[in-house]
N, C-alpha and C positions, 0 to 999 in steps of 0.2 A: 878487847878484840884485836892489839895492835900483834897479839902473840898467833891469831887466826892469821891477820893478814901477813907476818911474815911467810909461813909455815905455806899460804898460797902463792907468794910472791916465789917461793923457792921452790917449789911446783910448776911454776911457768917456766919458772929458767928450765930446768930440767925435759920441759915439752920441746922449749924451743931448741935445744941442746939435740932433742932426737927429729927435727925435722930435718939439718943436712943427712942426716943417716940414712930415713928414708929415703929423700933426693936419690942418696945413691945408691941404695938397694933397687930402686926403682928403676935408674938407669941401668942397673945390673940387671934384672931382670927383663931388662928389653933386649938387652946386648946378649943374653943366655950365660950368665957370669956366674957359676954357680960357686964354684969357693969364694968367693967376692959378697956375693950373698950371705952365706953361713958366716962370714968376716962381720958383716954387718949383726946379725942378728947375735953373733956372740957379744958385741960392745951393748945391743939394745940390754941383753940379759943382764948387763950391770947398771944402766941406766934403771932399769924397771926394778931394780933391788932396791935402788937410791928412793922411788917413787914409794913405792911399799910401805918404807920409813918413815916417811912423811905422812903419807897416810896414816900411821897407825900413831903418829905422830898426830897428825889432828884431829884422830877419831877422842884418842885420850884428852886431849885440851877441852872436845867437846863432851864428854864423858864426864871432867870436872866438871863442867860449866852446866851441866843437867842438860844439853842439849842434844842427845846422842840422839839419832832418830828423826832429826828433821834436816830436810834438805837447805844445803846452802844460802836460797831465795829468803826460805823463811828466815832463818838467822838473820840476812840482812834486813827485811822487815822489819823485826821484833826492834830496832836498833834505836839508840838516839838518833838524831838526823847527823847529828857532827861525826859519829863515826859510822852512819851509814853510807853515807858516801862515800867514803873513802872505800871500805869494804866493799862497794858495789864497783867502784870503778876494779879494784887489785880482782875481785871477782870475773869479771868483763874479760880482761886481760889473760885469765886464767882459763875462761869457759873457751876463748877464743884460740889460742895455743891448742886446747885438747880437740878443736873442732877440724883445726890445721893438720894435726896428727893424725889425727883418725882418718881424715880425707885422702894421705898420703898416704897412710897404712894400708887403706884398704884396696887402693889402688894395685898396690905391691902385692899385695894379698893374691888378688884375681890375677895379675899376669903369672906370678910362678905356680900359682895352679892351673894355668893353660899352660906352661909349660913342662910341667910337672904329667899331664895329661900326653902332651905331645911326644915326650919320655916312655910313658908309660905301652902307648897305639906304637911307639917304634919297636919298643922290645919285643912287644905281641907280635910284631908283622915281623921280626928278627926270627923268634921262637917258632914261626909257622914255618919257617925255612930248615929249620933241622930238626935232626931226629926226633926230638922231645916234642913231633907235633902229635895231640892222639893218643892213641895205643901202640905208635910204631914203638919200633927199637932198633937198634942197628942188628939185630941178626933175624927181624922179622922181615928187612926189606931185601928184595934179591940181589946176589952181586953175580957178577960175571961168572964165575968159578960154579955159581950154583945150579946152569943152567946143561942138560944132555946133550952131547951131542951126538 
């Protein structure tokens, strides 16, 4: 199991590694920092390749080990106790990290999508101001020249 606990252990780093990220995606998205954002989420896209790896990484380890298909908990159950503990605490550390992330992800989530929103109501109330509002067209609406005198 010491090949599981690396494989977790390298997985934490790697959460912890994307919590400044969010930080400041998150402050970017308060500030309305939109290339800042996309700066952010392009470094997330190579972090999240790294996790992948790993994953399929410890899907396979547990694949050898005939464990495919059960959640992490049980694994540590099933354990001796000398390496269950250990496995439970790199576990802990691991669950915790992802709980951190996700907290901050989805924070960041919700505010560029209220801005994203805010974006969107501006354009519409932009687009209602000219021609393209309707079935106008610029030679449906009257100008000066079109009028008798």
């Amino acid at each position: 199991m010491k090949e599981l606990c690396d494989i977790l252990r390298e997985m934490t780093a790697l959460f912890r590694e994307f919590l400044p990220l969010e930080e400041e995606k998150l402050k970017a998205a308060q500030r309305k920092q939109v290339t800042f954002i996309e700066d952010c989420m392009g470094k997330e896209q190579a972090l999240l390749l790294r996790i992948r790896g790993l994953e399929q990484k410890r899907e396979s380890f547990l694949g050898k080990k005939g464990l495919q298909g059960r959640t992490l908990r049980e694994i540590i159950a099933e354990q001796p106790e000398e390496e269950k503990k250990e496995l439970a605490e790199v576990f802990e550390k691991f669950s915790n990290a992802v709980k951190t992330f996700s907290a901050l992800n989805g924070e960041a989530m919700k505010l560029i999508q209220i801005n994203l929103h805010e974006l969107e109501k501006a354009a519409k109330e932009k687009e209602g101001r000219s021609y393209g509002k309707g079935k106008e067209t610029a030679e449906s609406i009257p100008h000066l020249t079109d009028r008798i005198v």
